[in-house]
C-alpha positions as CSV (number, residue, x, y, z in Angstrom):
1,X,-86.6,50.3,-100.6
2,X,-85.9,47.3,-103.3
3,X,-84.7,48.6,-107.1
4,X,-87.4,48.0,-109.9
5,X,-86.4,46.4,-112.9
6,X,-87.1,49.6,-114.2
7,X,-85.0,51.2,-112.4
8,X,-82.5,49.1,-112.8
9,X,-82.5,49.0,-116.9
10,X,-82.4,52.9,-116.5
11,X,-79.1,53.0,-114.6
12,X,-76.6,54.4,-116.9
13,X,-73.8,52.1,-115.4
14,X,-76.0,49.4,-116.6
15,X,-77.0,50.4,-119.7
16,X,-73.7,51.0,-120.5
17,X,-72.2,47.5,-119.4
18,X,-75.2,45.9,-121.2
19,X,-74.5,47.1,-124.6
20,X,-70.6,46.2,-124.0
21,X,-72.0,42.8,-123.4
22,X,-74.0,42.8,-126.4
23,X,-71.2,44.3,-128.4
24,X,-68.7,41.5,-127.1
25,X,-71.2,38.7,-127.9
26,X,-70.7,39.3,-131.8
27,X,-74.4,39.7,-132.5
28,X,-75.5,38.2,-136.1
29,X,-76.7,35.3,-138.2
30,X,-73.5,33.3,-137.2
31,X,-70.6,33.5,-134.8
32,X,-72.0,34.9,-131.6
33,X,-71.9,33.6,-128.3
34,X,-73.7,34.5,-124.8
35,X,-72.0,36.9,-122.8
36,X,-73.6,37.4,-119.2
37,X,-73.5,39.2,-115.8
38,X,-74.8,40.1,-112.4
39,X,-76.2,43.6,-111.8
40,X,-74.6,44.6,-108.0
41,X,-75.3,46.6,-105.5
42,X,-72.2,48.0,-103.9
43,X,-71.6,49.6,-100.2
44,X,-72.6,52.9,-101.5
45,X,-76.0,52.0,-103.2
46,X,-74.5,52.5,-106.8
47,X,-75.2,49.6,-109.2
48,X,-72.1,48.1,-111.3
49,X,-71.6,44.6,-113.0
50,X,-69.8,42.0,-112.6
51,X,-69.4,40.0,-116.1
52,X,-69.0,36.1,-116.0
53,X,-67.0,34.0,-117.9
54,X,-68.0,34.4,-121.7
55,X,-70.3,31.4,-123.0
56,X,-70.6,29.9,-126.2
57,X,-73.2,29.9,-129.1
58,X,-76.4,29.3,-127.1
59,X,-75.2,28.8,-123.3
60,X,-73.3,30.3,-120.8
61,X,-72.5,29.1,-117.3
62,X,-73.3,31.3,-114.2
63,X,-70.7,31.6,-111.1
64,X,-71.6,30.6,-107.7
65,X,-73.9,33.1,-106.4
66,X,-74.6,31.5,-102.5
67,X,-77.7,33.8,-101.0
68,X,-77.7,36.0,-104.0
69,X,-74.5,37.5,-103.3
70,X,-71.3,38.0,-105.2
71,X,-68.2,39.3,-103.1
72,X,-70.1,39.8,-100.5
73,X,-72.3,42.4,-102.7
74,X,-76.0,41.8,-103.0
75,X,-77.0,40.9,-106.4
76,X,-80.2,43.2,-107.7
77,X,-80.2,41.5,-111.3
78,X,-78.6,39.3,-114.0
79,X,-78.1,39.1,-117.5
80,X,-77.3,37.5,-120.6
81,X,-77.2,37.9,-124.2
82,X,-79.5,36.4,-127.1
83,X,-76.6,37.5,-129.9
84,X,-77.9,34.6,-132.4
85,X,-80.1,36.1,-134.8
86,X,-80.7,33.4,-137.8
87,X,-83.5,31.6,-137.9
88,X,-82.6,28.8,-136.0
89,X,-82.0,30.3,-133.0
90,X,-84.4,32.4,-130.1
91,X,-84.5,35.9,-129.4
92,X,-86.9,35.5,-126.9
93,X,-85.9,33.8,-123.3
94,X,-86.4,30.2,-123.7
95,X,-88.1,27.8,-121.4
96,X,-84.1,26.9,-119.8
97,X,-83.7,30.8,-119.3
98,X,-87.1,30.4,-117.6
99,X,-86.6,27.8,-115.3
100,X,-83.0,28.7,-114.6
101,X,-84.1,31.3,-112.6
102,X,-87.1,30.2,-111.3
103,X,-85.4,26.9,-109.5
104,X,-82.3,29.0,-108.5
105,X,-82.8,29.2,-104.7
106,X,-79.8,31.5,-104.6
107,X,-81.5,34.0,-107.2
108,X,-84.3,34.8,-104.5
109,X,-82.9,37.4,-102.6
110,X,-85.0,40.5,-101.3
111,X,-83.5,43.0,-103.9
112,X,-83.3,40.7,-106.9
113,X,-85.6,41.7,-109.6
114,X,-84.8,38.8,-112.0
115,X,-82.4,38.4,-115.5
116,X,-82.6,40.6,-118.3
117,X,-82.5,38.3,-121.5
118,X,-80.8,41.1,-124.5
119,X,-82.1,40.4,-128.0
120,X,-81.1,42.3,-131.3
121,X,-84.4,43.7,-131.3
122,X,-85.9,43.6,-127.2
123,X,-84.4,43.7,-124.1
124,X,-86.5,40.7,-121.8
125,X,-87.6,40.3,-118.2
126,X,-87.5,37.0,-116.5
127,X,-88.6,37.3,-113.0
128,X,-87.8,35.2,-109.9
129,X,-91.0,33.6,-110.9
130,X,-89.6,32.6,-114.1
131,X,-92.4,34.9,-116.2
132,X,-91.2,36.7,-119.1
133,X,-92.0,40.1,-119.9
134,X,-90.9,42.8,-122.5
135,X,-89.4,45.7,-121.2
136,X,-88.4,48.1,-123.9
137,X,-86.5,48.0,-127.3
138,X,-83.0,47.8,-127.5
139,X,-81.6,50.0,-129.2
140,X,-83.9,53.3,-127.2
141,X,-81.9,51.3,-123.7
142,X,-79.0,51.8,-125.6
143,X,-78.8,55.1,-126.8
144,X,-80.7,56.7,-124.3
């Protein structure tokens, strides 16, 4: 049975690696840059990640990914951070997070549930559709 997004964001593996990645991006009014990864599934059913290459202030480039696989693992999710928090920058996933996903033939696998967009203040949805949604605060994914 295919992972929820839910589910997923719950995974303490997860959690964990996303507030590294959020830590690592240098959140703030100046200075950050995106950090990103893909949420695995490995042979045993346990979730890890797989970081990519760190990005720069507002973009980050994603690995191949051929049939929504890494090493042969079945990608479940992806991520990226939103660590810019001055005025002049989003929080929320922008229309090129949008349609990155949405026109990514290789991010349409059975188990993939989309990218999770982190914000200083909300942790974002965007599905395979490309259709954002909240899906909790934070800070409660990160200390939970």
């Amino acid at each position: 049975m295919p992972l929820t997004a839910r589910a997923v964001l719950s995974d303490t593996n997860v959690r964990s690696a996303l507030q590294q990645a959020w830590t690592d991006s240098n959140p703030g009014v100046t200075g950050g840059h995106e950090e990103g990864g893909f949420i695995v599934k490995d042979d045993s059913d346990n979730l890890r990640v797989i970081r990519w290459s760190n990005g720069f202030q507002d973009t980050i480039t994603v690995p191949p990914h051929r049939d929504c696989k890494i090493d042969d693992l079945e990608i479940v999710a992806s991520f990226h951070t939103h660590p810019n928090t001055g005025s002049d920058h989003l929080q929320e996933p922008s229309e090129t997070d949008k349609r990155a996903v949405r026109d990514d033939p290789d991010l349409k696998g059975t188990e993939y549930v989309g990218e999770f967009v982190i914000s200083q203040a909300i942790i974002f949805l965007v599905s395979p559709a490309g259709q954002v949604r909240e899906m909790d605060g934070t800070q409660a994914v990160f200390t939970e």
